[in-house]
C-alpha angles and dihedrals in degrees: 000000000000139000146208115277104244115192121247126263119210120237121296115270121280090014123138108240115260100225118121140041133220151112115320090023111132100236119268118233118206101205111188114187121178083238136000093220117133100278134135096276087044101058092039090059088049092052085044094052105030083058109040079050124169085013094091137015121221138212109192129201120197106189095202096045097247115130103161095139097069086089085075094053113093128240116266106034126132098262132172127167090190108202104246120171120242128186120198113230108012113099098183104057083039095064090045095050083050096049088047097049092049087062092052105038090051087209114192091208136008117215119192128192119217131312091313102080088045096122085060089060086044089053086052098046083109093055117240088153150019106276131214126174131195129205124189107159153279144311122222102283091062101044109103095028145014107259103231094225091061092038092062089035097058096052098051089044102046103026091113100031131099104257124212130196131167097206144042105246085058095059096054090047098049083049089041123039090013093046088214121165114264099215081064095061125092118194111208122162123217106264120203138206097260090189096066094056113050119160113265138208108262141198148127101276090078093061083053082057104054095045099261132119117280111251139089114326116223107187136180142181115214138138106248101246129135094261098060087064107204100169086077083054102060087042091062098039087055084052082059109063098180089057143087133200128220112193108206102192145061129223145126099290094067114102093043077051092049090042091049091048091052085047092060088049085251089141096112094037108055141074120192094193094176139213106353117185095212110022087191093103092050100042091055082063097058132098098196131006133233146217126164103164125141095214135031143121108199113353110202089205082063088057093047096054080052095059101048090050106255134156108239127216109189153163115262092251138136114331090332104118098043087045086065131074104269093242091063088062100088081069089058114101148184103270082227101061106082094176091053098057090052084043093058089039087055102048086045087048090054103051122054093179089056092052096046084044083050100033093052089045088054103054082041091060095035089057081048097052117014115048107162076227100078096042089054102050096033079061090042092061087042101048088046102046100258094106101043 
């Protein structure tokens, strides 16, 4: 269960220091992540805290010692990365060091990402703080089935916690497999900043802009990790000659990505553009949106796409399909069925009325649904004790 000991930063620029505690002090949120590197529960934390502002103040601990989505967090804001030690490897000293750490830091509340930072809920079995924990998904090693060991961890670690999900088949299996109370869960959705990503006018014109072949442009934003899977994704895009595919994201899979595109003879017909730390430029430039991931819950690039008014063509994973507008389903396919996910990028390819008709049904939803507003103040009365 260990990690790897990343050194301390000192707090942002401009930021008050954190120490102290006492009446008329904005709480202050602990918020431990496996790693701070740019991911869906990562830029969720920087839009929560970037918006509810001067009303908490925040230590983070990045276990890795990533913290490349602070990039993402405002000036100004009261921001802490306290040194704590951390031993791969040795579960024991770890929880000590955490329990420890806990006591100095005085945390109000404890917030802990995925299974990760287990070893953080087990330091607090024996509660020094409140305790919530979020749970947004799986890696790999955990995608066609629950691993016993982290079952059983899981319900011993987080039995007394609040528990947090942002879709559905979480839930049931946090009540299910986890056997977790469900008075203890909190259903809360992604939200996302409807006004950044407004629907554009699109059209071919723009790929001639950026130096690609005119056609349709098929996007998509996605850390380049095993279980995103892009490689299905350039499969089915060579299987879509009038398109072309721009890869918002970075990560350790890309030059086997790059290799396999030159391979299909994509080479003309692919752009890696890399991190990005806002992809709302880019997105404004797509004609259908992407996903080919193995494994997600709710991805918040999917809920991007929605908000800037996109048709989605996706792999039948997590929440996805009942995020989008029900007429989008039908381009929502068996992640094991290559030839499915090229087929529902050609037909959407092929139809600009049907992706305007598509496009405009998903950022109505997503205005129904999926307001950045509610996210922000459901975590608001969490972070601060009124949803316990």
């Amino acid at each position: 269960m260990g990690h790897a000991t990343g050194d301390s930063l000192p707090a942002m620029p401009g930021a008050p220091a954190l120490g102290g505690h006492g009446p008329g002090m904005p709480p202050l949120v602990l918020s431990v992540f496996s790693t701070f590197s740019v991911g869906g529960p990562q830029v969720r934390f920087a839009t929560l805290a970037n918006r509810l502002g001067p009303a908490f103040r925040h230590a983070i601990v990045a276990m890795d010692g990533d913290r490349a989505c602070a990039e993402r967090l405002q000036p100004g804001l009261a921001i802490e990365w306290p040194p704590v030690p951390i031993r791969k490897g040795e579960t024991l000293a770890n929880l000590r060091a955490f329990r420890a750490a806990l006591r100095a830091i005085r945390p109000d509340v404890l917030v802990t990402y995925n299974w990760g930072t287990i070893e953080w809920a087990l330091a607090n079995l024996l509660p020094v703080v409140r305790h919530v924990h979020i749970e947004d998904g799986f890696g790999p090693e955990e995608q066609a089935r629950q691993i016993p060991r982290r079952v059983w961890t899981r319900r011993l670690a987080l039995r007394r916690c609040t528990m947090v999900v942002p879709s559905q088949t979480l839930r049931r299996i946090a009540t299910g497999a986890w056997r977790l109370p469900e008075a203890r869960l909190r259903y809360i959705p992604n939200g996302i900043d409807l006004a950044r990503f407004a629907p554009a006018a699109r059209g071919a014109a723009s790929s001639a802009a950026r130096g690609l072949e005119q056609g349709v442009t098929i996007g998509t934003v996605a850390a380049l990790r095993a279980e995103k899977n892009l490689g299905r994704l350039l499969h089915a895009v060579a299987g879509v000659p009038a398109a072309h595919l721009v890869v918002v994201g970075d990560g350790p899979e890309r030059p086997a990505l790059e290799a396999l595109a030159a391979e299909l003879g994509l080479a003309g017909r692919v752009r890696f553009a890399g991190h990005m730390a806002d992809p709302a430029p880019l997105l404004a430039e797509f004609d259908i949106f992407a996903l080919s991931s193995d494994t997600e819950q709710m991805p918040i690039s999917v809920l991007e796409a929605m908000a800037a008014g996109l048709p989605v063509a996706a792999t039948d994973v997590g929440d996805v399909r009942a995020m989008l507008a029900a007429e989008n389903a039908d381009f929502v396919v068996p992640k094991e069925d290559a030839a499915a996910l090229s087929g529902a990028l050609a037909r959407l390819a092929g139809d600009a009325a049907l992706r305007r008709a598509l496009g405009a049904a998903n950022r109505a939803k997503a205005e129904r649904d999926y307001d950045e507003r509610a996210m922000v103040a459901a975590y608001g009365a969490l972070f601060g004790g009124g949803a316990r």
